[in-house]
N, C-alpha and C positions, 0 to 999 in steps of 0.2 A: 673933453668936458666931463666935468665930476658933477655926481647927484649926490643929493642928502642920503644919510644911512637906508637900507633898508631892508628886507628879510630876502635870503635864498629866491624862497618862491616870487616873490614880486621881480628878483632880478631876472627867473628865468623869462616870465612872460614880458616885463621892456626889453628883453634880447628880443626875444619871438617878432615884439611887435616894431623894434629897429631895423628887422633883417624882412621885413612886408609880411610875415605870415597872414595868411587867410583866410585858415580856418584848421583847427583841432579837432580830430576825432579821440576819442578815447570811451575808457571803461574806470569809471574812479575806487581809487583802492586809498587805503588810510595811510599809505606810505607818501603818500603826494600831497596830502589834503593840502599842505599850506600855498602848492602850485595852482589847485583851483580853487583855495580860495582865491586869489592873485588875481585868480581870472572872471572872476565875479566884477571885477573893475576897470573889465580889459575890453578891447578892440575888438579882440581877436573871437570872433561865433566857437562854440562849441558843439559838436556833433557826440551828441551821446550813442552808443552801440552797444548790442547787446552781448558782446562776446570779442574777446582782443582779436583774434585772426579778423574777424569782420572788421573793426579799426582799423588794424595793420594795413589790410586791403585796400579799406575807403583812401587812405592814407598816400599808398601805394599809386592807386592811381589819380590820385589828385596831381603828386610829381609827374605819373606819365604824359595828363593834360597839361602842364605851364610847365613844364621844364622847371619849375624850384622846387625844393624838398614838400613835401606833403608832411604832416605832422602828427603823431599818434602819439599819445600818452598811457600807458598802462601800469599797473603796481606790478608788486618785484613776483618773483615764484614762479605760480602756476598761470598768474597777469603775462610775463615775459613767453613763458614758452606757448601760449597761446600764441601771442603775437609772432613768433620766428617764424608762422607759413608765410607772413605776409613779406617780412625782411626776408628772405628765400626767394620769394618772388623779386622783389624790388634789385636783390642782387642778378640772377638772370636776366631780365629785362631788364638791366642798365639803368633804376630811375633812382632817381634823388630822392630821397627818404630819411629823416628822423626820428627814430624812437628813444622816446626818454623814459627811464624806466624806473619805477618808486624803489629803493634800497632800504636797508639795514641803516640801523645809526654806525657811525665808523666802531663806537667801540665794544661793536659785538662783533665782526668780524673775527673768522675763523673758527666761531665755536660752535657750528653750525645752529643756528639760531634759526628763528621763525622763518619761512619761505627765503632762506640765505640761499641767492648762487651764484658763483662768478660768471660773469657775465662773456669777461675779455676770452673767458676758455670757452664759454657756452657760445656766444655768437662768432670770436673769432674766426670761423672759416668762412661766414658767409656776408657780413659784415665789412664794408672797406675800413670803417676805424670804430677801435671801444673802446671808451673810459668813461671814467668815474670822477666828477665834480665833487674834489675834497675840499676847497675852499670858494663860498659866496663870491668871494671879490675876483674870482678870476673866471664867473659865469659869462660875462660877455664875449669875452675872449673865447672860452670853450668854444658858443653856440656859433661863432662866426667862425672857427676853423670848422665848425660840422657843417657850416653851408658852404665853406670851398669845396671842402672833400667830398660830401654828396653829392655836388653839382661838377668836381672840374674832371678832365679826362672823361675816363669809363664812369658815368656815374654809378649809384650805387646810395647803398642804405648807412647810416650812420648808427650808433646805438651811445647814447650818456644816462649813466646811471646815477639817481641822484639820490642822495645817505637821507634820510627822513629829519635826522638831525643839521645835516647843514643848511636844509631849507627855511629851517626856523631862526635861521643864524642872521645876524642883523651886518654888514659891512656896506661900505661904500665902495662906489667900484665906477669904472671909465665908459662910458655907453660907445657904442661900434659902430660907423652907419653902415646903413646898410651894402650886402657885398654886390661886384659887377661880377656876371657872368664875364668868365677868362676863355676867348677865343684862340686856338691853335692855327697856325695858317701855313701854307705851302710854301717852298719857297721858289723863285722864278726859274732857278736853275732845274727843278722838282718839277715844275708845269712844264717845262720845255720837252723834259724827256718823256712826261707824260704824253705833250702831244703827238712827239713821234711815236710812239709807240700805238697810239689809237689809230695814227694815218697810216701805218704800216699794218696794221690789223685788214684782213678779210671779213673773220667772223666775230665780230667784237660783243659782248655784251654787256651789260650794267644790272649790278644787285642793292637793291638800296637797303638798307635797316638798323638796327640799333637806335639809339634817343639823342638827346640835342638837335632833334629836324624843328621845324617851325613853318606855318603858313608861309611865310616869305621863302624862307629857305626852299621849300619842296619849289612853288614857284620860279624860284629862279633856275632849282636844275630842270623844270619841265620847258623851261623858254630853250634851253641848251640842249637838252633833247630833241624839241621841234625844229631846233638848228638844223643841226644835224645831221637828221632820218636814224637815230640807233634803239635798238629794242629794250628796253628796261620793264626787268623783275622787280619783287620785289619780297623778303625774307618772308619766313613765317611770323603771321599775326602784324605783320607790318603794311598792310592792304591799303591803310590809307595814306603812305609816302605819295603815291603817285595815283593820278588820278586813271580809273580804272576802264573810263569809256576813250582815252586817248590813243589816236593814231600807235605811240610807240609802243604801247601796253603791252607787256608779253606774259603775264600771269604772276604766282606767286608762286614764290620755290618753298614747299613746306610738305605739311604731310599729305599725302593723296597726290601729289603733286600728278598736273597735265603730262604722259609722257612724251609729247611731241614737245614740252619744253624742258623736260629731261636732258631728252635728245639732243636741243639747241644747246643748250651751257654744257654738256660736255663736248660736243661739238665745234666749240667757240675757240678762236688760235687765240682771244684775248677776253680775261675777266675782267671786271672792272669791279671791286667789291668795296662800297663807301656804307659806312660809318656799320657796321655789320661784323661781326666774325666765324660767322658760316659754319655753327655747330651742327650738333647731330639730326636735331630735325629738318633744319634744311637743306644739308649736306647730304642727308638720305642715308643717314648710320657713318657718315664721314665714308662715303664711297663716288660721291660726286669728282672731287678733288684728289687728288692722290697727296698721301699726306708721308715725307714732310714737304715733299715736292711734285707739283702741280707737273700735268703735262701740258696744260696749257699757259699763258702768258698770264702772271697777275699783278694786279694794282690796288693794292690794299690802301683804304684809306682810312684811320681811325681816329678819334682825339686821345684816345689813351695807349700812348708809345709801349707799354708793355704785349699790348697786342697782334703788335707786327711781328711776324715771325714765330708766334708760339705753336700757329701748328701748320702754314702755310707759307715757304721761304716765298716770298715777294719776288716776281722781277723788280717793280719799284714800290716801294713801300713809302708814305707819306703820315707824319704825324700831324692830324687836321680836322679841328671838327668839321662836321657837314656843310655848318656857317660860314666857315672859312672857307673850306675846299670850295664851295660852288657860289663863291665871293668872286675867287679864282678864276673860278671855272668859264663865269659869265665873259672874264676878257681874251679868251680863247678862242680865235678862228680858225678851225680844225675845217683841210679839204677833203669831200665828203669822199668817197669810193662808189663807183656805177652802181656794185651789188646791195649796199647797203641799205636801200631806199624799198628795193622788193623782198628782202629780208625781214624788214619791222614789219613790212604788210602780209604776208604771211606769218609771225609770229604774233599777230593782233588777232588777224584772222582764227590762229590756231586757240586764241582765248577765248575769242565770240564765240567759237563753237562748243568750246568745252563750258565756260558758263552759261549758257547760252543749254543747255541739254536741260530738258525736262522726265529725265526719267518715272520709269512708271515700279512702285514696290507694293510689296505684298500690305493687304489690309485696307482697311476702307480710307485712311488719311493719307492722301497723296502731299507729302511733303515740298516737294516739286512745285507744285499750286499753289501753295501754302506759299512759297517762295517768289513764283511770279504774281502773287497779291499784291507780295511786299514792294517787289520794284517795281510793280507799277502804280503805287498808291502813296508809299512816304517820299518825303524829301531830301534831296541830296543832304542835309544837316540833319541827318537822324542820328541820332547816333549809340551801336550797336555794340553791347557787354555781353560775354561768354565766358564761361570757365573752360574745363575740360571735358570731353566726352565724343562721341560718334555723333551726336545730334548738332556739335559744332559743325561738319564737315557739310550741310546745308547751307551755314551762313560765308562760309571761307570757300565755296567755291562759286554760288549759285547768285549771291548779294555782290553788289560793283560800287564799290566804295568808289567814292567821288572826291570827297574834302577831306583836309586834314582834321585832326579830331573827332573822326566818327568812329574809331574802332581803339575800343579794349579790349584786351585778350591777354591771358601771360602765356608768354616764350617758355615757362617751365614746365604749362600744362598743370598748374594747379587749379583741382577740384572748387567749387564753393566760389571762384575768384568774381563772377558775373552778376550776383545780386550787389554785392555791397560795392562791387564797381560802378554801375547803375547808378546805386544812391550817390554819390561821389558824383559823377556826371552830373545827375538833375541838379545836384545845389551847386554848380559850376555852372552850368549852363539854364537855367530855369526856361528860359525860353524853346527851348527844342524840346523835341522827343528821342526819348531814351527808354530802347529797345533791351531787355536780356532776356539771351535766350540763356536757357540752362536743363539739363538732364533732371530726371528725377533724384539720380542719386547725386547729382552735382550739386543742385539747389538742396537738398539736406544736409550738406554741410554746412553752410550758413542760412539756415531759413529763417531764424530766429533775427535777422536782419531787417525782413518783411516790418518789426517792431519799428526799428530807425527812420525806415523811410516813412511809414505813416506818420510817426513824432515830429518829422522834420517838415513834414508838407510836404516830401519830394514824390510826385506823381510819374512814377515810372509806369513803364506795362513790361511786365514779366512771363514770356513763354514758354511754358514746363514743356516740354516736349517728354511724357512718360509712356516707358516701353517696361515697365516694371523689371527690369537689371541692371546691372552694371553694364554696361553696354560694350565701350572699350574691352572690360576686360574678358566678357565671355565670349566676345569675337577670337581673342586671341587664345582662350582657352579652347576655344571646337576648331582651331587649329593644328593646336600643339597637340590637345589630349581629348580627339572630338569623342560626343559624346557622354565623356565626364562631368558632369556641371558640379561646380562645387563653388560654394559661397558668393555665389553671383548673382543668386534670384531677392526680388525685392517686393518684400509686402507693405503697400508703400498706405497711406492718408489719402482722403481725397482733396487733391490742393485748393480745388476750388473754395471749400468748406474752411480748410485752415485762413487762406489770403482773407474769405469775408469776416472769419472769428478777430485778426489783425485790422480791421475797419478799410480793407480795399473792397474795388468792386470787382466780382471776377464772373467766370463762366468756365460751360467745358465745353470744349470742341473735337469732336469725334469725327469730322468731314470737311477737307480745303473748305466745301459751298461755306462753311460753318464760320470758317476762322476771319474775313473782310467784313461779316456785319457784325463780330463780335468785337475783334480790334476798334471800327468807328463807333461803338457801344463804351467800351473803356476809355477813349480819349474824351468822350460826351461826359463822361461820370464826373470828372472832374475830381478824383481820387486815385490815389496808387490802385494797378489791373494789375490781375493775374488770369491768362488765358490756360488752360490746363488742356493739353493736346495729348489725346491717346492716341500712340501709333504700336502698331502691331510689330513685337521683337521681334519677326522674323526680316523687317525691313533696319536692317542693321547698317548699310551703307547702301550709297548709291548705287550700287554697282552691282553686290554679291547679297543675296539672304545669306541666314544664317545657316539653313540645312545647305543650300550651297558648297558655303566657306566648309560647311563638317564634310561631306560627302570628299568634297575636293582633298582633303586632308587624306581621308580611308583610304582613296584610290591610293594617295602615294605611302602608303605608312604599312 
C-alpha cells in the first residue's frame, strides 16, 4: 500500500506508529526537529528527559518490560554519546532497543563538520546493527528490519542515524505492518534427549535468565517445575523469572551469592541453563563452570544460536526461545527420581533462611528493618528499580520478588540506571508502585531525571540509601589497598531539599522506626517521593563493615 508524498520525518513516525510504538523518550536537538515536528501530529506520547543516558535508560527499560524495542531519540554528537550508557546496557541485558540518532546533512560528511561521528565505528561493538537512512523512501523498510533485529534472537539495541537533510526530503514510500515476534522452538528429536538426560540426572538443576520470558511463559515453566519436584535458580537481576516464595525456589545465582547454593550448582551432575549465558557475575568470575568445558552435564538453551557453545561446550545445546522451549517443555512427562523431591526442599529451605536473615549493622538505620517494612507492607505488584551499588544487595537478597515485571536492574551494573527506570515503569504501569532504590552516588548520575518524572505525572517513591561514598568501590579499595582512601568520599546535597526544589514530596529517615510512616506519608502525597535514608558507611554489606573488610585485608597483606 503506497501513501501520498511526504517528508523523512513524518515517515519515520508512520513507521514508529505501523510497528505499535508506545511511547518516545528523548532529548530534542535541531538535527531531528523535522521528526518531532512529525510528532506534534502523532499517536505516539513523548517523554521529554533531561539528559540522553536518562532517555537511553527510560528507553531501555521500556523494551525490558513488553519485550518490543523501547524508543529514544537524541541529536547527533555529544546527544549520541550521552546516550551509549543506555545502548551498553540494552546490549548486556539482551533488550530491544532503538536509537535514532539526529546527523549531518549527507553532504558534509567527512569534513569533520559540526558534532560529525560515525556512528557504525562508534556504536559498532555494542550495537547488534548501525546504519544510516540515506534515502526517505526506504524509511519503512529500515525501521522494520530494526524491530526484527532488536527483538529476534539475542535481542539487543539497534542504532539508525538520520542526515538532517533527508528528513526534510519529501518521497513516497510502502508502509510495513506491523512485525510478529519470530519464535525459535526445539525440535522432538532435541526434547527427547533432553528428557533422558534430566531422568538420568541425580543432581539436576535449572538456571533461568536472559529476555524473551513473559507472564505466560514464566507460568508455564513453573507448572513444569511443580511437576516435577526440581530446584530452580535464577541469573543475576533476573529475580522475577520465577516466583520467589515457591516450593522449587532455590535463590539467585549473582553477586553475594547464598554459598549453600554455590555449593548446589556446582554440585549438580546436570545444568539446565535456559535462555541465560552465565557470564561473569553469575558465574562468579567464570569459575562456577569450567570453561570451555563444564564438569558437569549441560543444557544450554537460548534463542540466539550464536550463543551456544561460545564459552560453554553443551552436552545438548538447543536453539529456542524460552516461549518455545517451555511451549515444549509443558508436553514433557519426565519420571521423577526418589532424591529429587528432598532436594528442592532443602534448597528452598537453604533460601528462606538466607533471605529470610535479618542482620544487624553498624549505625542507628538498621536496613534489615527497613527491609522487613517492605515485605510486609507493599504488594506482590510493586515494582522495584536499582542501578548499581552495595545498597542493591538489600533489595536482591532480602526482597522475594513474586511476579513477573517487578524487577529492573542492569546485568552490566550500570550506575544512575534506577531513577529513569522508575520513571519508564510508572508511565507503563501507572496503576502500581514503583519503588527505586539507589545509592547516593548512583542516583547523581541521573538525578536531574527527578525533572521527567515530576513533568510526566509519574509518581514514583525513590530511596536514596546515602552513606556519603562510593560504596562498591571503597569496599574494594580497603581490600586491595586498606587504608588508602582515595577518591571515594562523597560531599553529597541534601536529597531531601533537592527532590522538594523538583516539586516531589520527600523526607529524611535516619531510623528503620522512621522509614513505614514516611513511605505511607509519600504514597498519601499524591506526588513523586523521595525518602533520603542516612546509613552509616561503616555498614557496608551485610555481612562485613568496612574496618572489618580493612583489618581482614592487613592481617593477610
Amino acid at each position: 500500500m503506497s501513501q501520498t508524498m511526504r517528508t523523512g520525518g513524518q515517515l519515520i513516525v508512520d513507521a514508529l506508529e505501523d510497528q505499535g510504538a508506545e511511547r518516545v523518550f528523548c532529548v530534542p536537538g535541531e538535527s531531528y526537529l523535522a521528526v518531532l515536528d512529525a510528532l506534534y501530529d502523532a499517536s505516539v506520547p513523548i517523554t521529554l528527559c533531561r539528559q540522553e543516558g536518562g532517555a537511553a535508560m527510560m528507553a531501555e527499560a521500556w523494551g525490558k518490560m513488553t519485550g518490543k524495542p523501547g524508543i529514544c531519540m537524541v541529536t547527533r554528537g555529544p546527544g549520541a554519546t550521552n546516550a551509549s550508557a543506555g545502548v551498553h546496557i540494552a546490549q548486556q541485558d539482551s533488550t530491544p532497543m532503538i536509537l535514532f540518532v539526529g546527523q549531518i546533512a549527507r553532504d558534509m560528511r567527512e569534513r569533520d563538520a559540526f558534532q560529525e561521528v560515525n556512528y557504525r565505528q562508534m556504536f559498532g561493538s555494542i550495537a547488534k546493527w548501525v546504519a544510516e537512512i540515506d534515502q526517505a523512501d526506504r524509511i519503512p523498510e529500515m525501521i522494520s528490519r530494526a524491530y526484527h533485529v532488536a527483538t529476534s534472537g539475542r535481542p539487543g539495541p539497534v542504532v539508525l542515524a538520520l542526515p538532517e537533510d533527508m528528513l526534510i526530503e519529501l518521497a513516497e514510500a510502502q508502509r510495513v505492518p506491523a512485525m510478529r515476534p519470530i519464535e525459535t522452538y526445539p525440535s522432538n528429536h532435541q526434547m527427547e534427549e533432553f528428557k533422558q538426560l534430566l531422568e538420568g540426572a541425580e543432581r539436576p538443576f535449572f538456571i533461568l535468565g536472559g529476555s524473551r520470558w513473559s507472564e505466560e511463559t514464566c507460568d508455564t515453566f513453573k507448572a513444569f517445575a511443580e511437576k516435577t519436584d526440581l530446584p530452580v535458580g535464577v541469573s543475576f537481576r533476573r529475580q522475577m523469572l520465577f516466583d520467589n516464595g515457591h516450593t522449587c525456589y532455590a535463590g539467585d545465582v549473582g553477586i553475594g551469592i547464598n554459598p549453600k547454593l554455590k555449593a548446589r550448582i556446582e554440585n549438580s551432575d546436570l545444568i539446565v541453563l535456559l535462555g541465560d549465558i552465565l557470564s561473569e557475575m553469575p558465574s562468579q568470575s567464570y569459575s562456577m563452570l569450567n570453561i570451555p568445558v563444564p564438569a558437569q552435564k549441560v543444557v544450554h538453551i537460548h534463542p540466539g544460536a550464536e550463543e551456544l557453545g561460545r564459552m560453554y561446550l553443551p552436552t545438548l545445546g538447543i536453539n529456542a526461545s524460552p516461549a518455545g522451549f517451555c511451549e515444549a517443555l509443558a508436553e514433557l512427562d519426565i519420571k521423577q527420581k526418589t532424591g529429587w523431591k528432598a532436594q528442592v526442599e532443602e534448597a528452598h529451605a537453604d533460601y528462606l533462611a538466607w533471605s529470610g536473615a535479618r542482620p544487624t549493622v553498624t549505625g542507628d538505620l538498621q536496613m534489615a528493618e527497613v527491609m522487613e517494612w517492605i515485605e510486609n507492607n507493599l504488594d506482590d505488584t510493586t515494582i522495584f528499580t536499582n542501578g548499581a551499588g552495595n545498597y542493591a544487595t538489600w533489595v536482591h537478597r532480602f526482597h522475594r520478588f513474586r511476579k513477573y515485571n517487578t524487577q529492573l536492574a542492569p546485568t552490566s551494573g550500570s550506575m544512575g540506571y534506577g531513577l529513569p527506570a522508575a520513571v519508564a515503569a510508572k508511565l507503563k504501569f501507572p496503576e502500581r508502585d514503583v519503588v527505586c532504590f539507589a545509592g547516593d552516588g548512583c542516583l547523581q548520575m541521573t538525578i536531574q531525571e527527578l525533572g521527567t518524572a515530576a513533568q510526566d505525572g509519574a509518581n514514583i517513591i525513590v530511596v536514596v540509601v546515602d552513606n556519603g561514598i562510593y560504596g562498591t568501590i571503597r569496599m574494594h579499595q580497603e581490600r586491595e589497598y586498606p587504608g588508602r582512601i582515595s577518591a571515594t568520599t562523597l560531599h553529597n546535597p541534601n536529597f531531601a531539599d533537592v527532590a522538594k526544589a523538583y516539586g516531589f514530596h520527600s523526607s529524611t529517615v535516619k531510623t528503620a522506626d522512621e522509614f513505614g510512616p514516611a513511605f505511607e506519608a509519600a504514597k498519601a502525597s499524591g506526588k513523586p517521593a523521595l525518602l533520603h535514608l542516612h546509613l552509616d558507611p561503616e555498614a557496608i554489606t551485610p555481612i562485613r563493615s568496612l574496618s572489618q573488610i580493612r583489618e581482614a585485608s592487613m592481617a593477610t597483606s
